[in-house]
N, C-alpha and C positions, 0 to 999 in steps of 0.2 A: 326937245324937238321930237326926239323919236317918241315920246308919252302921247305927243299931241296929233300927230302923224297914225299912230296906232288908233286911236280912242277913234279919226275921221274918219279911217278904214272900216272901221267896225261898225261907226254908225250908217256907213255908206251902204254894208250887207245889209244892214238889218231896213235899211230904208226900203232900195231896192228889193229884198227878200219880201218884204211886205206886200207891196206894188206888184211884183211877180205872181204871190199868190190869190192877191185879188183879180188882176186881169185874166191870170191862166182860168180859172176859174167860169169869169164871166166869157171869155172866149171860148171853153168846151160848151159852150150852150148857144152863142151864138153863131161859131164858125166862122167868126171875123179873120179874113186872110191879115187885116194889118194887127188885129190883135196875138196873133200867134206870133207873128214877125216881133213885137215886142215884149210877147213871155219870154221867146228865147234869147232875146237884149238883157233884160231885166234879169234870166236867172243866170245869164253867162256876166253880168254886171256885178252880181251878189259871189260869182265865186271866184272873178278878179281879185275881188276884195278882200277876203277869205284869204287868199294865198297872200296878198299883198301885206295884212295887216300879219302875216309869219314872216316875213322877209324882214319885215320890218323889225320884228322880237329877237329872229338870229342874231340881227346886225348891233342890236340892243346889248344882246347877250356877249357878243364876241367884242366889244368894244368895253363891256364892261360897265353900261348904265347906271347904277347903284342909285339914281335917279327915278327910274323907272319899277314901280315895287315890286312886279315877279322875279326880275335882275336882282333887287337886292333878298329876295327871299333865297334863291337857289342860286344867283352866281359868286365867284370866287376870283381872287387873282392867282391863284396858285391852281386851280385846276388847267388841263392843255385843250387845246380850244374843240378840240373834238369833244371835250366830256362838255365844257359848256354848249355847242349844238345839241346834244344830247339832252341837256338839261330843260330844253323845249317843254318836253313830255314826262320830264320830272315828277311832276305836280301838280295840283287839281287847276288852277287857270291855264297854264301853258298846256297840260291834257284836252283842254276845252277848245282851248284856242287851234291846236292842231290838228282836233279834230275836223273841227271849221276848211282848216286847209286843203285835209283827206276828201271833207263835201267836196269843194268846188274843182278838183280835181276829178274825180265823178262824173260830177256832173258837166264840164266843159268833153268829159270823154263820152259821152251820155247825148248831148247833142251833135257831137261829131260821129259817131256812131249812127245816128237816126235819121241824119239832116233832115229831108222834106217828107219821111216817112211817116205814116201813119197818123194822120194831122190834124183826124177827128179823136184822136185820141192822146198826142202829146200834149195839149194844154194841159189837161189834168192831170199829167204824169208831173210837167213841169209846175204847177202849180202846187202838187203834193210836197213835193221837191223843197219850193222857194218855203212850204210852210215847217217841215223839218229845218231850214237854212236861220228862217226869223225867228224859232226857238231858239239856237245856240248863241247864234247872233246876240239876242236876247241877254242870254248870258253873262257871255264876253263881256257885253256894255253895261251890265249889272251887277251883278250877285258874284260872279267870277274875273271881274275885271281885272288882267293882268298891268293893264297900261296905266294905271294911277300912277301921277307923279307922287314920293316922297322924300322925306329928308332921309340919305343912307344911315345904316346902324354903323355901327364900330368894327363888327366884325362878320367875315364872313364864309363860311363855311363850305359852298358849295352845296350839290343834290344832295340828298342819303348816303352814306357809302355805298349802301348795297348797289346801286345805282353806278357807281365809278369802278365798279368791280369786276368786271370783263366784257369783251367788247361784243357779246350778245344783247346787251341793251342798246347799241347800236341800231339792230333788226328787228329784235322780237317785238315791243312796241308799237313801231310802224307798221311791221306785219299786219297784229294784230288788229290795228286799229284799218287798215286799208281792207280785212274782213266784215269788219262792226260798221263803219261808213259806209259799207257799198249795199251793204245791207238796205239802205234808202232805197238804190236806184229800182230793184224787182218791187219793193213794196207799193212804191208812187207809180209802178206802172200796174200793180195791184189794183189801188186804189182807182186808177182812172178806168182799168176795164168795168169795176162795177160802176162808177159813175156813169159813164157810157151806155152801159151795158152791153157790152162786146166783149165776150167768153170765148172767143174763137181759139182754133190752133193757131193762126199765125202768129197773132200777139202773147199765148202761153212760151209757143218756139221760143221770142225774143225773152219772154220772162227767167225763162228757164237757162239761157244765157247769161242774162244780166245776174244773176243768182250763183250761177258756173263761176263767176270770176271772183267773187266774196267769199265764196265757198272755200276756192282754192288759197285766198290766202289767207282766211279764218284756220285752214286745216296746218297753213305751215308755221302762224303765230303760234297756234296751240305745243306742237310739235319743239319749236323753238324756245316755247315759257318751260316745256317739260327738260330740254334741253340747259337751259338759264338754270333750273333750279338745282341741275344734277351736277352744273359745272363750279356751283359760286357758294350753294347753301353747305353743300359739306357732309348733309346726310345723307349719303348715298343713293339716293332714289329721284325719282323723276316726275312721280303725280302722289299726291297726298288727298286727292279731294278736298283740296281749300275753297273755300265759294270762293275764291278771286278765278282761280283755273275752272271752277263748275262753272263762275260768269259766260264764262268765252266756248264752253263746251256745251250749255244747251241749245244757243240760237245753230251751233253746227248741227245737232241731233238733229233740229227741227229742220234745217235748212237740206239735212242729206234725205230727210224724209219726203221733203219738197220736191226734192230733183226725181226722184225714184215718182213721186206720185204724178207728177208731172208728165214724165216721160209715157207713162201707162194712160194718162187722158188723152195725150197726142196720138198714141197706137192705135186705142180703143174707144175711145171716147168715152171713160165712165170715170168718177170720183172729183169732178167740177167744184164742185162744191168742195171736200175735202183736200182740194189740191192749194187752192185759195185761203182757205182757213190755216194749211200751215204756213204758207206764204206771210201771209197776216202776224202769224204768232212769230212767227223765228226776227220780225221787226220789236215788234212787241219785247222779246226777249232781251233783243239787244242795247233797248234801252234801260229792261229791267239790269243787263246786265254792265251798263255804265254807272247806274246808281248805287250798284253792288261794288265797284270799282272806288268809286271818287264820295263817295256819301258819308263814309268812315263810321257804319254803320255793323260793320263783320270785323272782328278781328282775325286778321290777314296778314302773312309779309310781303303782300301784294298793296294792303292800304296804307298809303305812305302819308295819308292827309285825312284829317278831319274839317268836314265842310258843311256851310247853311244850305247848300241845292238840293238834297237827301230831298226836301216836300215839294219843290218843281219840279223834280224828275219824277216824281210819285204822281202831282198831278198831268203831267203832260202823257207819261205813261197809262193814266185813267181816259186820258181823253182821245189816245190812239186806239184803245181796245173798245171803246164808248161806238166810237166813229167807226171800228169795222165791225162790230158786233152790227151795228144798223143796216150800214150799206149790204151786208151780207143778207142779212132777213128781207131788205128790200128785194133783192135779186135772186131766190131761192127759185123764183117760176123760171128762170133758164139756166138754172143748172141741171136739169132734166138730161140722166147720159141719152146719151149716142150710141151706145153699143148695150152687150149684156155680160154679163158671165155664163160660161158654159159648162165648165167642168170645177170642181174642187181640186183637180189634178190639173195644174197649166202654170203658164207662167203668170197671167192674169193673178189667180188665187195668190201663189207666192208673193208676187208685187203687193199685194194688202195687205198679207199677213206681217209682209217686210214692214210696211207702214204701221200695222197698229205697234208692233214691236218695239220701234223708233221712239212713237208714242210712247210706248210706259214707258221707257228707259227716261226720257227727257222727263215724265211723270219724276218717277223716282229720284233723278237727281234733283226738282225743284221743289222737292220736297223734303228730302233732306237738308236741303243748302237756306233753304227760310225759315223751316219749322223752327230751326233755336231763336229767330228774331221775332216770328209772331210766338211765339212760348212768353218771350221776354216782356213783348208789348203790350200783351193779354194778362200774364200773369204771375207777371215780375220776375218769374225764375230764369235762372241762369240752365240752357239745355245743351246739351252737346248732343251732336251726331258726327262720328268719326268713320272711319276706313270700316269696320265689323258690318254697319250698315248699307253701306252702299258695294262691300263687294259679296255680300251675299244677295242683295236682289239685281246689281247690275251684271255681274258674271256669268248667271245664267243665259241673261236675254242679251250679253255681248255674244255668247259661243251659239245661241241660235242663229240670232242675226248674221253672223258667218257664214252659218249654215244655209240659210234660205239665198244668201250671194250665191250658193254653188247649186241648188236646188231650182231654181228662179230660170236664170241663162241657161238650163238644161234642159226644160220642157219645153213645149213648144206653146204660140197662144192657142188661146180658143179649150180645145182639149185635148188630152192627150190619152191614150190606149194604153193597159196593164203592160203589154210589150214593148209598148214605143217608151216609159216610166222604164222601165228596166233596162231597157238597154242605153239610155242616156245616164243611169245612176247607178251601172254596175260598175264604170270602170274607174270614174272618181273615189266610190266607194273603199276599192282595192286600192288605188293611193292615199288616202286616210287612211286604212288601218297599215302600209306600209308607214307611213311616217309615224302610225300611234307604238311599233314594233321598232323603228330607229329609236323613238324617244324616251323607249323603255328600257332599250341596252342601253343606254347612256347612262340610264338612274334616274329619271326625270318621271315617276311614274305616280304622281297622285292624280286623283280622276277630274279632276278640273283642267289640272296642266295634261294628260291623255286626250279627254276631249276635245280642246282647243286643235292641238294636235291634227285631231283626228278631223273634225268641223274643216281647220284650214287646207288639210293638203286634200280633201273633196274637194272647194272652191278654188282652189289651184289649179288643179287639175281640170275642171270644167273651163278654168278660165284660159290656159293653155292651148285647150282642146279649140276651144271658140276661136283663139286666135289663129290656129293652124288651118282650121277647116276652110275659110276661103281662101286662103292661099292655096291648099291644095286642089279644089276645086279648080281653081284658075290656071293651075298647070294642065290640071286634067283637059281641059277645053280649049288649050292655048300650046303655043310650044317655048309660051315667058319662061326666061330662068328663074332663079328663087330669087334675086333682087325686084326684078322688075313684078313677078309675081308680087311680094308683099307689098313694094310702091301700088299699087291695083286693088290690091283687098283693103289700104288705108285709105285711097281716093274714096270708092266705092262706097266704104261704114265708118269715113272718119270716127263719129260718135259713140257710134260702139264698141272703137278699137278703143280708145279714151277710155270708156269706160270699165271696160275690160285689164287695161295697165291700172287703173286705180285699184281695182278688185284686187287685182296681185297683189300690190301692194297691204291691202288690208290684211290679209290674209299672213301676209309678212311679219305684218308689226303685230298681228293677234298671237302671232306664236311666241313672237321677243317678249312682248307684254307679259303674259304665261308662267315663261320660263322663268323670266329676271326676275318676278315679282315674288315667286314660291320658290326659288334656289340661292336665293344670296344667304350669302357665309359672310359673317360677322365678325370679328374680334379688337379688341381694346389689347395695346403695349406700351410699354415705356421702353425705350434705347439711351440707352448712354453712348457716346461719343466712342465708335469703330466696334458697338454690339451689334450682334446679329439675331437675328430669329425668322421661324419656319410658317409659315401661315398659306397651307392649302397646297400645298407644293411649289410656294416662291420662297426664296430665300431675300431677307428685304436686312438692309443694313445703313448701321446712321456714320453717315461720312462728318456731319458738320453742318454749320449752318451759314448762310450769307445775306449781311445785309447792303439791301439797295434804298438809298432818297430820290424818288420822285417829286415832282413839286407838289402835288398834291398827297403823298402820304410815304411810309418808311414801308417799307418791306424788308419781312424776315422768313426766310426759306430754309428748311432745314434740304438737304442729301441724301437722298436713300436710294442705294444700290441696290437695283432689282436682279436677281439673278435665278437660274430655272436649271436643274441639273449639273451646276456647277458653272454654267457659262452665263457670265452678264448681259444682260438683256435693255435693261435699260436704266438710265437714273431718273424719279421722282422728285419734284419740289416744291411739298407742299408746304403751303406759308403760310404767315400771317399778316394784319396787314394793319397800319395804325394810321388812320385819319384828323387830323388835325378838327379839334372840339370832340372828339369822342374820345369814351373815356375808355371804352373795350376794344382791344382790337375784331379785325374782323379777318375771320380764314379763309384760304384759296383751296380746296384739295387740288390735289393732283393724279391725271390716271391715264394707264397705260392702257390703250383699248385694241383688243382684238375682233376676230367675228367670231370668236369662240365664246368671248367675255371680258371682261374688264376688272383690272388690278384699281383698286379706287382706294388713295391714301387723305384722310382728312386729318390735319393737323389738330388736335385738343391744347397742345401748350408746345411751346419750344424757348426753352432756356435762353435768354440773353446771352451769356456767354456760351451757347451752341456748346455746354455739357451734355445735354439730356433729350430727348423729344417724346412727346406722348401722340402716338397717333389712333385714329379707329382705320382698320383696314375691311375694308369689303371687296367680294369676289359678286362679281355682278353677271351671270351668265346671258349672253346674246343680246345686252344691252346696244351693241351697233349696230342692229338690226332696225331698232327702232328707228335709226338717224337714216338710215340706208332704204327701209321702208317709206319712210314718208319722201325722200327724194325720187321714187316709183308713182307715186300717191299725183308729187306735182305735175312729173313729166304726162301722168295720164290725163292729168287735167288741163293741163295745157294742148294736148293730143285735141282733147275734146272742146276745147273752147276756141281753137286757131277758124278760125276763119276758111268757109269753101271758097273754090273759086266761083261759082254762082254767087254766095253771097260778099264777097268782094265785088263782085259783077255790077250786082244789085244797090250792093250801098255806091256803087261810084258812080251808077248811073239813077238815085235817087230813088229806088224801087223796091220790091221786097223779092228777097231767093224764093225760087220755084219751090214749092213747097212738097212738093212728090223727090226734091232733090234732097232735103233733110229728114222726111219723114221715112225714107228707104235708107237712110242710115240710122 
């Protein structure tokens, strides 16, 4: 039932997703009122189905199908039914399939968002839309089909472990993938402006929007996988540059260079063309960066499956870049700016320099992250490119890029005067080198971690400054108190208070990065049962060990009494953990985190009879900054993607926000 039920659903998208983008199509050309009324049937039909045919897989899953063969690949009766929902996104069909769901989720928010808006131009947004929807679709009913009925196996295991192993698989995932989906929505509205050929501000506004919301939860999967790997892998750290985390980190480069470049065509009207193109690429990316994921092409402990889609995603990926390489050359006679540059000193200048910067860095990581697989492809050899490479070219042009955050929002556009340049960048100036003077009493003094330093508390600084200044302003001209003042300065620059709390935020996590990444303290010990030992000024002692049966696996946790100048502080327990069909167990570390730094104990062995424990201990300094910064990161981005009440206004009364109302924020 449910095999057959699933298989309807799917072929229901992919019928409709078809239909959709044939008529979206033929309706951006003739301006049929009934045919618009049926692209939006047809693509809100395809992403019923979509969700429909994941309802259907849960229920598959939570019942325990072994009927249905992604069921019997990834489920279990001994897992708790939370890991089996989980186990959705397990695995290369159920990842396909969900993703399907993240579309039509999108896109049902996508037409509600838009309703009767802009009408010469949704067909082909909606028609871009339904033709991403009839690829996966595609999928699903093919080459990925999760819904095949077969005869169950004997035994059954459940996901990966690593998968069953704390409940940020829960999030991260989903996160993720509701970054990498939404990714659609700006591209298909991409695509229809140049079909169209309508380049205007109004419709970059909305692009730039619909981009704001992928963006934002691209930055907090990332965030969340760096968090997954620091809480489950046991190696102490949090990014490794594995191409599975490089996957999901360049459509962001490209996508934060987009918003920035964007932002500057709306101002000023220049860099059309270049605003587009990353638009274009950061889609582009995301499906390079699905094939990178599900292709089982990289080895990764991100690639949990080897798959035949690895040359459909390659060609579909040929024929997205094929299709905007064209449309693009078609429409170069109006991308013609609007405006000009006037000074090399402005915020103008900075805004490009931001952008080509963005550029290499995404250069650099995708060229790191593939050259071992075209090396292999070309010339059979086996290449590594590890951390050496990518944190001596990306490093640099992280601590610029910083840099230009505080440099950028400090000038003014158009151009700016030797005086007017100095006295915007003497006083940031002086809080970088106050925080590079903190960071050097500390002991934190190599010139990577000084600059960082130095780079963030300038854009700190500026970026404080920026927030205070219409508040103050507004008291000056008002007799507002300081609440109703800053309710006034948010009304007034929603967007750029947004983006201003993100800046903070980067700036935040630039120094945690820094710090944790050039100051962790290391060491390997054995304990016997009630020994002690000294590591960095904790006193860390083995009490024993305990085990627990879950249904889906044994847990074995040793006790270790943390203690700091003689007083306990806290106990650790870090495990191990034994899954039924594997033959190795798999570890939990355990860690006591402050905002100073983090006590991080990863279990190497623990005696059965809880004689002995061998652990690696790491001192991880300002690692909860990272956690702490990217929760600044969202609140800003959310700051900046909530809705005015003009365009609340606008969307309820079918029309588009005043446009001097978003562009003066």
């Amino acid at each position: 039932m449910n095999s057959s039920l699933g298989q309807l659903l799917i072929l229901t998208a992919l019928c409709t997703a078809s239909a959709g983008a044939v008529v979206g199509f033929a309706t951006g050309r003739s301006r049929s009122e009934k045919g618009i009324l049926w692209t939006r049937r047809l693509a809100a039909a395809c992403s019923w189905a979509l969700i429909g045919a994941n309802v259907v897989m849960v229920k598959a899953l939570l019942q325990r199908d072994f009927t249905v063969r992604y069921v019997d690949q990834v489920g279990s009766h001994d897992v708790p039914d939370f890991i089996a929902v989980v186990s959705l996104w397990s695995a290369l069909e159920g990842s396909i399939l969900f993703w399907g769901a993240v579309l039509g989720v999108y896109v049902l928010g996508f037409l509600w968002a838009m309703k009767d808006r802009q009408r010469d131009l949704m067909p082909y947004a909606l028609a871009t839309i339904c033709v991403v929807g009839a690829f996966f679709a595609f999928l699903i009913a093919g080459p990925a089909d999760p819904f095949a009925a077969v005869t169950p196996r004997s035994f059954h295991g459940g996901p990966n472990p690593l998968l069953q192993n704390h409940y940020l698989m829960i999030v991260h995932p989903p996160t993720l993938y509701l970054g990498y989906v939404g990714m659609t929505i700006p591209f298909s509205m991409g695509i229809a402006a140049l079909l169209a050929g309508r380049l205007g501000t109004a419709w970059m506004r909305s692009m730039r929007l619909a981009m704001l919301v992928p963006w934002g939860f691209l930055s907090i999967g990332i965030v969340l996988g760096g968090w997954w790997a620091y809480e489950v892998l046991g190696w102490g750290g949090y990014w490794a540059w594995d191409p599975v985390e490089n996957a999901s980190f360049l459509p962001w480069l490209s996508g934060t260079a987009f918003l920035h470049a964007a932002m500057l065509q709306e101002r000023r009207g220049i860099l059309k063309g270049w605003t587009l193109v990353l638009l274009l690429a950061t889609f582009a990316l995301t499906i390079l960066g699905t094939f990178m994921t599900r292709s089982g092409v990289f080895n990764s402990v991100h690639s949990f499956t080897q798959s035949p889609i690895g040359p459909i995603f390659l060609v579909f990926l040929a024929i997205v870049m094929i299709v905007s390489v064209v449309l693009l050359s078609l429409r170069m006679h109006l991308m013609e700016p609007d405006g000009e540059f006037k000074s090399p000193v402005s915020r103008d200048a900075a805004f490009v320099l931001n952008n080509l910067l963005f550029t290499a860095f995404t250069f650099v990581v995708l060229v790191g992250t593939v050259f071992p697989l075209l090396a292999e492809a070309v010339r059979g050899v086996k290449v590594s490119v590890g951390e050496p490479y990518f944190n001596l070219l990306s490093v640099p042009i992280g601590v610029a890029i910083v840099f230009l955050m505080g440099v950028g929002p400090a000038l003014p556009w158009g151009r700016a005067t030797p005086a007017e340049t100095q006295k915007a960048l003497m006083m940031p100036a002086i809080a970088g080198a106050v925080l590079c003077l903190i960071a050097f009493a500390i002991g934190w003094r190599t010139f990577w971690v000084q600059a960082t330093w130095f780079v963030s508390g300038f854009a700190g600084a500026v970026t404080l400054r920026d927030l205070w200044t219409p508040v103050a302003a507004i008291r000056r001209r008002s007799s507002m108190g300081l609440g109703a003042a800053i309710s006034e300065a948010y009304r007034r620059g929603r967007r750029r208070v947004g983006g201003q709390v993100v800046h903070l935020g980067v700036a935040l996590m630039a120094i945690a990065i820094a710090t944790s990444s050039s100051y962790q303290v290391t060491e390997e010990l054995v304990l016997d049962r009630g020994e002690t030992a000294e590591v960095a000024g904790w006193t860390l002692r083995f009490d024993g060990t305990t085990k627990t049966q879950e249904p889906h696996r044994q847990v074995v946790a040793a006790s270790i009494v943390v203690s700091k100048d003689g007083a306990e502080v806290t106990t650790l327990h870090p495990a191990m953990n034994r899954y039924k069909g594997q033959m190795n167990p798999i570890g939990t570390p355990s860690v006591h985190s402050r905002l100073g730094g983090d006590l991080y104990l990863s279990a190497m062995q623990i005696d059965d009879a809880g004689a002995y424990v061998g652990l690696r201990v790491f001192m991880n300094p300002l690692v909860a900054w990272i956690w702490l910064a990217a929760g600044v990161m969202v609140l800003g981005c959310l700051i900046a993607a909530w809705p005015s009440r003009a365009a609340r206004a606008a969307s309820a009364e079918g029309g588009d926000p005043e446009p001097a109302t978003e562009a003066a924020a």
